[in-house]
FIDOFI-620957 format. One record per residue (C-alpha): residue number from 1; residue in one letter; y, x, z. Coordinates in steps of 0.2 Angstrom, whole numbers, plus 5000, padded with zeros to 4 digits. Example, Ala and Ser with C-alpha at 12.3 -4.5 7.8 and 13.67 -1.06 7.14 Angstrom:
<zanus>
(1, A, (4978, 5062, 5039));
(2, S, (4995, 5068, 5036));
</zanus>
This chain:
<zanus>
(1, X, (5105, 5500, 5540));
(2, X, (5117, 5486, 5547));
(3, X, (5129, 5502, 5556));
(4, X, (5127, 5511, 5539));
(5, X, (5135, 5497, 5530));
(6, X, (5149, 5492, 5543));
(7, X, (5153, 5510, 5542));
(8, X, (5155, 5510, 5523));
(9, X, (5166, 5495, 5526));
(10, X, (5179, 5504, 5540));
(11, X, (5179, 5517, 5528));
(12, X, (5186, 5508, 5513));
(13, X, (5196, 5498, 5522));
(14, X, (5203, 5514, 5529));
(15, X, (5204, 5518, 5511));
(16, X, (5213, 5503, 5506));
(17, X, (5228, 5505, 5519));
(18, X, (5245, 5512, 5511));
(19, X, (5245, 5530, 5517));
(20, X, (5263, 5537, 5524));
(21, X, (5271, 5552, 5516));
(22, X, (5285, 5564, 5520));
(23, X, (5293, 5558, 5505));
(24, X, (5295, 5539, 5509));
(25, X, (5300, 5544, 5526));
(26, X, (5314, 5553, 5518));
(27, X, (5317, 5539, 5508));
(28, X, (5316, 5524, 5519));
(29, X, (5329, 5536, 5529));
(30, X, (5342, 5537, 5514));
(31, X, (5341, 5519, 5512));
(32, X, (5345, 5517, 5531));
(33, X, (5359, 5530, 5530));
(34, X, (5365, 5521, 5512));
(35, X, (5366, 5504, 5520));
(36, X, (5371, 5507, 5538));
(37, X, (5389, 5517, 5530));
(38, X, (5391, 5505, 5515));
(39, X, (5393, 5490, 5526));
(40, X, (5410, 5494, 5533));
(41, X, (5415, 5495, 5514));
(42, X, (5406, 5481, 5507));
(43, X, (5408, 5469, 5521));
(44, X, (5428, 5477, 5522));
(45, X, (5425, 5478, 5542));
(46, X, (5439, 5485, 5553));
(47, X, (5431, 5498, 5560));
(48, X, (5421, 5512, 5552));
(49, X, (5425, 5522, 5536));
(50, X, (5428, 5515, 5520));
(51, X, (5428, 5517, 5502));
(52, X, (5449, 5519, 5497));
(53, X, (5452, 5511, 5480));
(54, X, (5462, 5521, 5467));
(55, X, (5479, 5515, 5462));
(56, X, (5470, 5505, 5445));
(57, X, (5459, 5496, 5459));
(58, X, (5471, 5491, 5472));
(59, X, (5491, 5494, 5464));
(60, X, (5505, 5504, 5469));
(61, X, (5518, 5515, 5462));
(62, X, (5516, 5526, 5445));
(63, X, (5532, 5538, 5443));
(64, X, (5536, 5553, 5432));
(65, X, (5548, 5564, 5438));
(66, X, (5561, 5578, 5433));
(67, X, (5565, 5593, 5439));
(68, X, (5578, 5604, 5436));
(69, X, (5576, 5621, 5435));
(70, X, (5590, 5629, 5432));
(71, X, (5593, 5624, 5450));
(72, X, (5581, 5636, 5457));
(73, X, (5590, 5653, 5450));
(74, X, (5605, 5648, 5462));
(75, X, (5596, 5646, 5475));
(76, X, (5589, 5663, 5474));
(77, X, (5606, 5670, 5470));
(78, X, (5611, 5664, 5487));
(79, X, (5597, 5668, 5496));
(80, X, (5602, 5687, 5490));
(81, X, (5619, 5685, 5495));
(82, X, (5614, 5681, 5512));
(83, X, (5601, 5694, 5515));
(84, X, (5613, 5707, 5509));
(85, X, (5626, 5700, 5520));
(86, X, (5614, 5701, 5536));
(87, X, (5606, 5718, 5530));
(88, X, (5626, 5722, 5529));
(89, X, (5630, 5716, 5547));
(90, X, (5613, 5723, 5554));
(91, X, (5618, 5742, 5547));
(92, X, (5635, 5741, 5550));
(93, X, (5641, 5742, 5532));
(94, X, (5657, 5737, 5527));
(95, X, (5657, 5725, 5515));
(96, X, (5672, 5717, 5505));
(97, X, (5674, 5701, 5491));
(98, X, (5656, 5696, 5493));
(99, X, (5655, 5684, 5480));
(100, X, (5642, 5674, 5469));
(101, X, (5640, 5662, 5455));
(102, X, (5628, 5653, 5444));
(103, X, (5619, 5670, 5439));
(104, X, (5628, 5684, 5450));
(105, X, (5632, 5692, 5464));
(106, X, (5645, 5706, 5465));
(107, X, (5653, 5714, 5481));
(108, X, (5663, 5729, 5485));
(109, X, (5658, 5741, 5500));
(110, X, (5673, 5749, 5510));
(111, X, (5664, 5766, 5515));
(112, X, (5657, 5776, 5500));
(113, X, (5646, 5784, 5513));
(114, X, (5634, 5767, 5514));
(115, X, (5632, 5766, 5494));
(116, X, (5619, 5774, 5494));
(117, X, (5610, 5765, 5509));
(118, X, (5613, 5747, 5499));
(119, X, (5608, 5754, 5485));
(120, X, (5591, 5758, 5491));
(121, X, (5590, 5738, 5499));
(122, X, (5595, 5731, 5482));
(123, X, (5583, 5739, 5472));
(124, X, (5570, 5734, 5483));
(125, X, (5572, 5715, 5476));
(126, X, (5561, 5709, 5463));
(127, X, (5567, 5704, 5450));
(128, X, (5584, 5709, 5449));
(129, X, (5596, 5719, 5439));
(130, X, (5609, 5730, 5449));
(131, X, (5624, 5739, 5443));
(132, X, (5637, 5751, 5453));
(133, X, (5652, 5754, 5448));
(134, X, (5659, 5767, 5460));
(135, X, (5659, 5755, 5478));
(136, X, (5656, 5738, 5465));
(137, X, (5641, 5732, 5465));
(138, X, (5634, 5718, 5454));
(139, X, (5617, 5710, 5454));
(140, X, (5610, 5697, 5443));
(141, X, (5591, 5690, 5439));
(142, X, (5582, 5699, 5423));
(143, X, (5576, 5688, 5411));
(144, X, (5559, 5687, 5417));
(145, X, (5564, 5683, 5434));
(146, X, (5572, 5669, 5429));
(147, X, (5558, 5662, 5417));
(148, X, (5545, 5665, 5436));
(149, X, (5556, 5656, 5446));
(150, X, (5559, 5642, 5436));
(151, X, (5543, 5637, 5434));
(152, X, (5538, 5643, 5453));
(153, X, (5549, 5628, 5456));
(154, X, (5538, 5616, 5447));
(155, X, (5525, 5624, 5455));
(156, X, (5532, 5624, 5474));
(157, X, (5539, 5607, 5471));
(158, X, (5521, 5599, 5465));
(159, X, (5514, 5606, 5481));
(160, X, (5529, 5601, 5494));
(161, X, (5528, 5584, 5487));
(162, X, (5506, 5581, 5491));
(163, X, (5510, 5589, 5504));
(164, X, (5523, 5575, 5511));
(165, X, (5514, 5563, 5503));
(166, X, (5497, 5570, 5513));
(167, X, (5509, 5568, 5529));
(168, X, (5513, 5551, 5523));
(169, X, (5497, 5546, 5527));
(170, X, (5492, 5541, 5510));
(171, X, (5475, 5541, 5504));
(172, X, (5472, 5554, 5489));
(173, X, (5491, 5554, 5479));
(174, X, (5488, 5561, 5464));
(175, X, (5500, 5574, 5459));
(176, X, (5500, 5583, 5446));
(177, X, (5509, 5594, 5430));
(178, X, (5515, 5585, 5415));
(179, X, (5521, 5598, 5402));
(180, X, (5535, 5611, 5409));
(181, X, (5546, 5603, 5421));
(182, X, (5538, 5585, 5423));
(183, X, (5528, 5580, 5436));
(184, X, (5517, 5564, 5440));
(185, X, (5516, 5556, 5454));
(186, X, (5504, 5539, 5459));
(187, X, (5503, 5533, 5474));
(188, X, (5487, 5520, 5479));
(189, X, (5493, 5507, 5492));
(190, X, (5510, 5505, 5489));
(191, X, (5515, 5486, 5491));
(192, X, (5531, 5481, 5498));
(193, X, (5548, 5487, 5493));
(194, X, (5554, 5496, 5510));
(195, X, (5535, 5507, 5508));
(196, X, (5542, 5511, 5489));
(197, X, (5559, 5516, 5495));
(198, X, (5553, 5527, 5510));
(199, X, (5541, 5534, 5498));
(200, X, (5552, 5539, 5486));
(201, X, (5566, 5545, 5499));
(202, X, (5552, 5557, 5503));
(203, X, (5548, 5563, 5490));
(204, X, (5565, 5566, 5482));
(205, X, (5574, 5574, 5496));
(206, X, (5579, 5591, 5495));
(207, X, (5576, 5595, 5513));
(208, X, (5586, 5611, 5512));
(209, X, (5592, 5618, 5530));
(210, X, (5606, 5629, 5529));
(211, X, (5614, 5638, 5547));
(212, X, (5631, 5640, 5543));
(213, X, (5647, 5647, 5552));
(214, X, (5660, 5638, 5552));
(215, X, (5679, 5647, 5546));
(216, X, (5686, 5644, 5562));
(217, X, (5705, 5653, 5555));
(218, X, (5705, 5640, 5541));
(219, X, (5697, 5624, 5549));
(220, X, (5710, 5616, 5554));
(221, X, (5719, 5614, 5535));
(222, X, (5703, 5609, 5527));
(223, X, (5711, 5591, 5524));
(224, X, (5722, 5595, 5514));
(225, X, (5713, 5610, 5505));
(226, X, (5704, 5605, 5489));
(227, X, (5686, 5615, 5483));
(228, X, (5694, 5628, 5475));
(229, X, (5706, 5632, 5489));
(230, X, (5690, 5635, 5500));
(231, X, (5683, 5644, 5485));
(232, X, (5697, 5657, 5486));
(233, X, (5693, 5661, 5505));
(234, X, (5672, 5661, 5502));
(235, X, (5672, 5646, 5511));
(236, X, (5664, 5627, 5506));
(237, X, (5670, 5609, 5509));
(238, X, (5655, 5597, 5517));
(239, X, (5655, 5581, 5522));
(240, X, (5651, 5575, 5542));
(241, X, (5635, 5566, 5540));
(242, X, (5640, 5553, 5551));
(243, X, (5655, 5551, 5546));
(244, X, (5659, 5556, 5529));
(245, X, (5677, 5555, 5531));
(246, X, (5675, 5571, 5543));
(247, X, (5677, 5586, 5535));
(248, X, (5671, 5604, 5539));
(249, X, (5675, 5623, 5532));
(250, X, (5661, 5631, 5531));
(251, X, (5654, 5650, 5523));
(252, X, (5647, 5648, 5509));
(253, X, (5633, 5660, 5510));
(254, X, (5625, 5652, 5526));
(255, X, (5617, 5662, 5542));
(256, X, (5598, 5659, 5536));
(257, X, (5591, 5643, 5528));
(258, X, (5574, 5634, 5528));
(259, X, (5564, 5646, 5522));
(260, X, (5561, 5652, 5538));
(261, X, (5558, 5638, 5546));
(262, X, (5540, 5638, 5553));
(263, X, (5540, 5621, 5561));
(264, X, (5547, 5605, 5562));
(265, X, (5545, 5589, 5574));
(266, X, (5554, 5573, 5581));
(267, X, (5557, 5573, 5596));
(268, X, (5570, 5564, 5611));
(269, X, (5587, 5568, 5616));
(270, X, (5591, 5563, 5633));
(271, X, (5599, 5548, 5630));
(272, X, (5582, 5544, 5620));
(273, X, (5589, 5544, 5603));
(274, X, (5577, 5551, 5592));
(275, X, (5580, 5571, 5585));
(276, X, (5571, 5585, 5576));
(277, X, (5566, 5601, 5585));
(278, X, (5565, 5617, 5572));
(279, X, (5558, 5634, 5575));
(280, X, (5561, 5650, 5565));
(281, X, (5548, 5663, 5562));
(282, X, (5553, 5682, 5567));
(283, X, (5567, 5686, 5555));
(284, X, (5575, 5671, 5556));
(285, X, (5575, 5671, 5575));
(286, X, (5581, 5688, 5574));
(287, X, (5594, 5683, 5561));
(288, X, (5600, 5667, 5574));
(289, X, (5600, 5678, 5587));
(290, X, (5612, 5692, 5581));
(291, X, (5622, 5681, 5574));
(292, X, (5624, 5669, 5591));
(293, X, (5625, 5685, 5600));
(294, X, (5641, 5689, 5591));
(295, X, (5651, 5673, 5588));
(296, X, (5650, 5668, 5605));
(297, X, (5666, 5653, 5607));
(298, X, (5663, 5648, 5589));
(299, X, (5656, 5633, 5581));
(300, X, (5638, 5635, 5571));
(301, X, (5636, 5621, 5557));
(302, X, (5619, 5614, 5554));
(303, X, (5619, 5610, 5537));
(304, X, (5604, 5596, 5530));
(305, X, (5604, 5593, 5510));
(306, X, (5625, 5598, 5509));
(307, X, (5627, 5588, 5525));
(308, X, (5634, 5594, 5541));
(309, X, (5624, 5585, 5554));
(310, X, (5633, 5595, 5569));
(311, X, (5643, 5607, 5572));
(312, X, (5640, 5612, 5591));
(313, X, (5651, 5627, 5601));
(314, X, (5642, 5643, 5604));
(315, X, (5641, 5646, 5623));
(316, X, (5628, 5662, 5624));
(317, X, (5616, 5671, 5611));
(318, X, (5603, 5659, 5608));
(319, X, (5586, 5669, 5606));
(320, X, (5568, 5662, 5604));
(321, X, (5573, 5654, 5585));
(322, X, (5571, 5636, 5593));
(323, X, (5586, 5621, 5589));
(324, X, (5590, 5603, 5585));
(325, X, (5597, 5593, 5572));
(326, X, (5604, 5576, 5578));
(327, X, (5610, 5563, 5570));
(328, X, (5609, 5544, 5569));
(329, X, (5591, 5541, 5566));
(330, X, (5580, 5528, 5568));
(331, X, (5562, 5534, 5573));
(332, X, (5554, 5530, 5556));
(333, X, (5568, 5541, 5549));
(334, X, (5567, 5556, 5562));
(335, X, (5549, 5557, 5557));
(336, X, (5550, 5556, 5537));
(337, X, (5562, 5572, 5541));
(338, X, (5549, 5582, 5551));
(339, X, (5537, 5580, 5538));
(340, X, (5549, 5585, 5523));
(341, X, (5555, 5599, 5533));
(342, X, (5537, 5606, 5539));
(343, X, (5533, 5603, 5519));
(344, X, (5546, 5614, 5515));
(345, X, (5562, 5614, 5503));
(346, X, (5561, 5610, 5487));
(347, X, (5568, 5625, 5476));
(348, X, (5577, 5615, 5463));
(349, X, (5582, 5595, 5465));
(350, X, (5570, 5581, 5456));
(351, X, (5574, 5567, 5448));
(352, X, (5567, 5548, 5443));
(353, X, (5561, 5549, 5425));
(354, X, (5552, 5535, 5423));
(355, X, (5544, 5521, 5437));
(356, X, (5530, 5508, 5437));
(357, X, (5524, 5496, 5450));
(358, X, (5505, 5491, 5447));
(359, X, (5502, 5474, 5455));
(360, X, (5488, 5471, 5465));
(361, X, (5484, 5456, 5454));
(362, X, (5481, 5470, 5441));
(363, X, (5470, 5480, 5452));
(364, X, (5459, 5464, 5456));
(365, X, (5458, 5459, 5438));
(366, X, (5451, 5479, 5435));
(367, X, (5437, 5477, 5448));
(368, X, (5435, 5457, 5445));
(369, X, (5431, 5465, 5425));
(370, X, (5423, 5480, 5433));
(371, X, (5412, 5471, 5444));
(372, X, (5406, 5461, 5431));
(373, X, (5401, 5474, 5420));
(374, X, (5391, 5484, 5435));
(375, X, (5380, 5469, 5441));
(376, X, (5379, 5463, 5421));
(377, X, (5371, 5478, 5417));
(378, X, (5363, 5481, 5434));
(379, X, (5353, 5464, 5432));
(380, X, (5350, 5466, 5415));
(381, X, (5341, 5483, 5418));
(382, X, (5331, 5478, 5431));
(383, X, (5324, 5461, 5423));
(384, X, (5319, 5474, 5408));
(385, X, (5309, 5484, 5421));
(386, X, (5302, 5470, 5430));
(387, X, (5296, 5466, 5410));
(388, X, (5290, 5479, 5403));
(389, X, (5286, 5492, 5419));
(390, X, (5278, 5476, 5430));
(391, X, (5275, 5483, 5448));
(392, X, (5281, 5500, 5443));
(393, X, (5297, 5493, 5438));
(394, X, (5298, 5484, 5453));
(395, X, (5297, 5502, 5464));
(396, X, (5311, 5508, 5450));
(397, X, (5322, 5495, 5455));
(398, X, (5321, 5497, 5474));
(399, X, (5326, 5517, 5469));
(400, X, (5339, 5509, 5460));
(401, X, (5349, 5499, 5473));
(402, X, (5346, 5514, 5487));
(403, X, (5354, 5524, 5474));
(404, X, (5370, 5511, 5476));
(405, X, (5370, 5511, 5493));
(406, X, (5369, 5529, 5494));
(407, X, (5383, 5533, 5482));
(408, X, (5392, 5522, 5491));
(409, X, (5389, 5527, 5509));
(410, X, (5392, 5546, 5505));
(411, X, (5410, 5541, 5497));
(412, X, (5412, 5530, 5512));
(413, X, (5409, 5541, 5525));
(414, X, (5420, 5556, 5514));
(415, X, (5436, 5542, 5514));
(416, X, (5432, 5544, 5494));
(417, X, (5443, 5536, 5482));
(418, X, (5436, 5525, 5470));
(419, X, (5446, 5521, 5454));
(420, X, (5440, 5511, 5437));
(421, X, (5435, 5529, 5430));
(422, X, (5424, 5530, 5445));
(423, X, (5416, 5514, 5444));
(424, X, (5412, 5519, 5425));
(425, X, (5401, 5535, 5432));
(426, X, (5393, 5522, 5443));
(427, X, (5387, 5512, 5429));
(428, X, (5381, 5528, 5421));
(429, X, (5373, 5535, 5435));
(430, X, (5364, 5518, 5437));
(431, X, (5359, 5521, 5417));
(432, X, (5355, 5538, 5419));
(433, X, (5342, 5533, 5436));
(434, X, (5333, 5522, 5427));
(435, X, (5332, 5534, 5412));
(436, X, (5321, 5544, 5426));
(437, X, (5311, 5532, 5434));
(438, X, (5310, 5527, 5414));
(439, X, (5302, 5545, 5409));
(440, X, (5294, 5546, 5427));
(441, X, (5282, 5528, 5421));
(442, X, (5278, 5534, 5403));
(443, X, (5272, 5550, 5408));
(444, X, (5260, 5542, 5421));
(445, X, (5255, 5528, 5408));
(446, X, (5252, 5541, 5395));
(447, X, (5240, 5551, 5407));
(448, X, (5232, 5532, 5412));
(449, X, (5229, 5529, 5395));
(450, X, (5218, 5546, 5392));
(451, X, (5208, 5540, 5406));
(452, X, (5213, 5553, 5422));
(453, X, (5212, 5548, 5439));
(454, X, (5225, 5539, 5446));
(455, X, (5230, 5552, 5457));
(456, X, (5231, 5564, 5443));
(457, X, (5240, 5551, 5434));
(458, X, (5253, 5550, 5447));
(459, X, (5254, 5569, 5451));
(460, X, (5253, 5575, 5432));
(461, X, (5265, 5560, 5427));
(462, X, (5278, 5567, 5442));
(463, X, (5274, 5585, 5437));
(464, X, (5277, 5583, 5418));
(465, X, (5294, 5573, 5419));
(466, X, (5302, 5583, 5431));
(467, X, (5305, 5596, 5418));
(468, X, (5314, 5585, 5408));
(469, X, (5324, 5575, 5422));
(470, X, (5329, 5592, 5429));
(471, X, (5337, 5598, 5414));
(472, X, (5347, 5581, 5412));
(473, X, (5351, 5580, 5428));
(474, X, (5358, 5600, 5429));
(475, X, (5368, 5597, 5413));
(476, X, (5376, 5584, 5417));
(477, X, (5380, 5592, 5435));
(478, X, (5390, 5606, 5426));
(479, X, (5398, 5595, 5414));
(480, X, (5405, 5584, 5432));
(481, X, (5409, 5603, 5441));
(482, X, (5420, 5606, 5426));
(483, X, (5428, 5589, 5426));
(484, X, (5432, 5590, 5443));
(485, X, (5439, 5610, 5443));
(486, X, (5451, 5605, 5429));
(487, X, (5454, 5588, 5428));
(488, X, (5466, 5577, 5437));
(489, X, (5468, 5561, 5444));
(490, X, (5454, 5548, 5437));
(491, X, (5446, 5562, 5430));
(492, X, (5442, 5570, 5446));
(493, X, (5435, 5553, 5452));
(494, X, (5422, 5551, 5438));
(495, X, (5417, 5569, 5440));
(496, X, (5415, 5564, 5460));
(497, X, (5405, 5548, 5458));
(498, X, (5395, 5556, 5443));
(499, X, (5391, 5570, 5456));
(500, X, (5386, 5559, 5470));
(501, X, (5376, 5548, 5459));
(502, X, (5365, 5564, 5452));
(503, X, (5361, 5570, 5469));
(504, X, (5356, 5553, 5474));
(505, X, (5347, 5547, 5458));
(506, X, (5336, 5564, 5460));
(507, X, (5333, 5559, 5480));
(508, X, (5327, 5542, 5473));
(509, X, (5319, 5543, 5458));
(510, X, (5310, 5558, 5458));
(511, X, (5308, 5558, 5480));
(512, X, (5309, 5539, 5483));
(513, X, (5298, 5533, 5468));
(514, X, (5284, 5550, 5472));
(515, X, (5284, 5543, 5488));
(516, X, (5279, 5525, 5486));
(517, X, (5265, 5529, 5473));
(518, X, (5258, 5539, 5485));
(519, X, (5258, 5526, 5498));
(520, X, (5250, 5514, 5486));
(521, X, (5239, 5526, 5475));
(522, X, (5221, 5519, 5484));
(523, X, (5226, 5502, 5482));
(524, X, (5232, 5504, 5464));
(525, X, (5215, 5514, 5460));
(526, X, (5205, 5501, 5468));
(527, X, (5213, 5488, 5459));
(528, X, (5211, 5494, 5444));
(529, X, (5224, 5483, 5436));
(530, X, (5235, 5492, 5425));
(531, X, (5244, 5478, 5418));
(532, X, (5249, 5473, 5434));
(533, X, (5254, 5490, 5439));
(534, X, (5261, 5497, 5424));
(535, X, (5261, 5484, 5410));
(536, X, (5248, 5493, 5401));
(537, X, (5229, 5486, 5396));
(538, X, (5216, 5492, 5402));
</zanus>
């Protein structure tokens, strides 16, 4: 009888221990994996990853640029001219007065034998309009060409400037479209005024590489010849970048230019002044080549942005598609230049429309006012479920602060950026946790009430408001995917946090919660207190 009864004892004391679950392992592993990669963020520690605020958070630079258009058809009029000039040189064809303006080019070929050859080359261009008059040809762009390549150029520059800015080693800048030839740049981070003019310089610069031959014949007169002088010969007048009291005589179509440029780097000459290496893909090696190959004892002008930054004596044919642009650079400069030249050229120049510095002060009176409001509201809500949930509120509000860390851990370890619209989706995310746990504790008080079990209670309650949470939660998911797959800028950063915070809110609300309630279903059966546990009689 005595062992009958100390075996009824173990037994319910057996009972009465908290019973572990899959679920609260999972759980008690989020919370570890939330705190452990939140601290470098919320402690601001030197090493680990961290949270990158936004440029409302933290300040920086806010500019709206220009670009013009109109530029980017001459540049693809000059590119023409100088793929017919090397397609001429490459086949041999004689070709006379190859001349080009703001909208045409026209030449004259020497042999009528080739017209039909070049004819055959120039139709094969996109875009363009040809017309032979006996030997004279003209080219020009359609109408349609013109309207594409405009707005390519809006398109190519938005792209080379993030991806300068990328290089930059700046955390998310946002780049974006603004109507038909605007584009927005912020940039989080910028502080000081020599972080702003670098920048700036990289964004704006042209970065256009030209190889051009120099008119040896003429050269020599070029002081004393003015712009339209060269004009007469097919020839241009640039400026030494060194020295811009040097003058050169240049072609004015050049050998190739930057568009086949397939890599960029600094490097060290061997005096250890700091250089750029270029390489060429196939064509313009190709193109280097024959042309090195046949102007051996002349000079080959390397032209940067209308600059000549060295004009250098061809010994040999140089093959490989390999050179060097030297100038007076410091290292700061040599690399800015790699990474605008491995970015690529901009089709059409870009101008400052409007600029703004956002203070830091600014930023920390956002969060300072954002902060505010989150904890406001965070310790608001958990005093109401500590009120009117009692225990069960309690277990809601340990899901609610793993749901921070969480969030914040998973845009920690992605070097997320955090802007004011982003803290917003964390204040809803917090809002829309509760409003789970919230559904999750009526259901279960519902099925107390009608008297079931309390482990049907639990199970029933989970079962019946998942439904309901599921469908919230899936809603609001494709609402966030569409925000981020069409917005820009603070947009995208709502939709990111909003997205972080679902995942995270269904892992502790409906996994986390499940888990402890499980753990403690004996003890809350036995105890048969449901004010305590739930805030209900009875």
């Amino acid at each position: 009888m005595i062992q009958s009864q100390k075996l009824q004892e173990t037994l319910l004391r057996k009972s009465m221990r908290m019973k572990l679950n899959y679920r609260i392992v999972i759980f008690a592993l989020a919370i570890i994996f939330g705190i452990f990669f939140s601290m470098p963020s919320l402690l601001q520690m030197e090493n680990g990853k961290k949270v990158t605020l936004g440029l409302d958070l933290q300040g920086g630079l806010h500019m709206l640029l220009g670009v013009k258009t109109e530029e980017a058809t001459k540049s693809r009029i000059k590119s023409i001219a100088a793929s017919i000039k090397h397609f001429s040189e490459r086949e041999d064809i004689l070709v006379d007065d190859l001349t080009f303006d703001e909208s045409s080019i026209s030449f004259v070929l020497l042999d009528v034998d080739d017209v039909k050859n070049m004819k055959v080359f120039l139709d094969e261009i996109d875009g363009s309009n040809v017309t032979l008059n006996g030997e004279n040809f003209s080219l020009s762009l359609t109408d349609e060409e013109i309207v594409k390549t405009e707005k390519e150029a809006v398109d190519q520059a938005i792209e080379t400037i993030r991806n300068r800015l990328d290089q930059f080693g700046l955390a998310e800048p946002i780049v974006a479209r603004q109507g038909d030839e605007k584009i927005l740049v912020q940039l989080a981070g910028i502080k000081t005024q020599e972080d702003e003019q670098r920048a700036r310089e990289l964004i704006s610069r042209a970065a256009k590489l030209e190889l051009m031959a120099v008119d040896e014949d003429r050269n020599a007169r070029v002081s004393v010849m003015s712009d339209e002088d060269a004009r007469e010969y097919g020839d241009v007048i640039l400026e030494d970048a060194k020295n811009p009291a040097i003058k050169y005589l240049v072609r004015e179509i050049p050998i190739l230019d930057g568009s086949m440029l397939t890599d960029a780097s600094m490097g060290f000459d061997q005096n250890n002044r700091p250089l750029i290496n270029f390489k060429l893909n196939a064509e313009g090696a190709e193109i280097f080549g024959d042309f090195t190959g046949r102007s051996v004892g002349k000079r080959l002008a390397v032209v940067l942005d209308g600059k000549v930054y060295s004009a250098p004596n061809i010994n040999e044919r140089i093959g490989g598609g390999a050179g060097q642009i030297s100038g007076n650079y410091t290292v700061m400069e040599a690399k800015d230049l790699a990474i605008a030249l491995r970015s690529g050229a901009l089709l059409a120049p870009i101008y400052l429309m409007e600029k703004r510095s956002v203070g830091p002060s600014l930023g920390a009176d956002s969060i300072r006012a954002s902060m505010i409001a989150l904890i406001g509201g965070f310790i608001l809500v958990i005093i109401f479920m500590i009120v009117y949930y009692r225990m069960a509120g309690i277990i809601a509000n340990i899901a609610l602060i793993a749901n921070l860390f969480i969030i914040l851990a998973v845009m920690s370890l992605f070097g997320a950026t955090l802007t004011l619209p982003g803290m917003a989706g964390i204040v809803l995310t917090v809002g829309m946790a509760v409003d789970a746990n919230v559904i999750i504790s009526e259901r279960i008080r519902e099925l107390v009430y009608e008297g079931k079990s309390m482990h049907k209670a639990i199970e029933e309650g989970y079962s019946n408001a998942m439904r309901a949470i599921l469908d919230a939660n899936v809603t609001t998911l494709i609402a966030t995917v569409i925000l981020y797959a069409y917005g820009t800028g603070a947009i995208k950063g709502f939709a990111i946090t909003m997205t972080i915070g679902i995942f995270a809110s269904m892992l502790t609300a409906i996994l986390g919660t499940h888990g402890i309630y499980q753990m403690l279903e004996t003890r809350i059966a036995k105890s048969k207190n449901n004010r305590f546990w739930f805030g209900i009689k009875g």
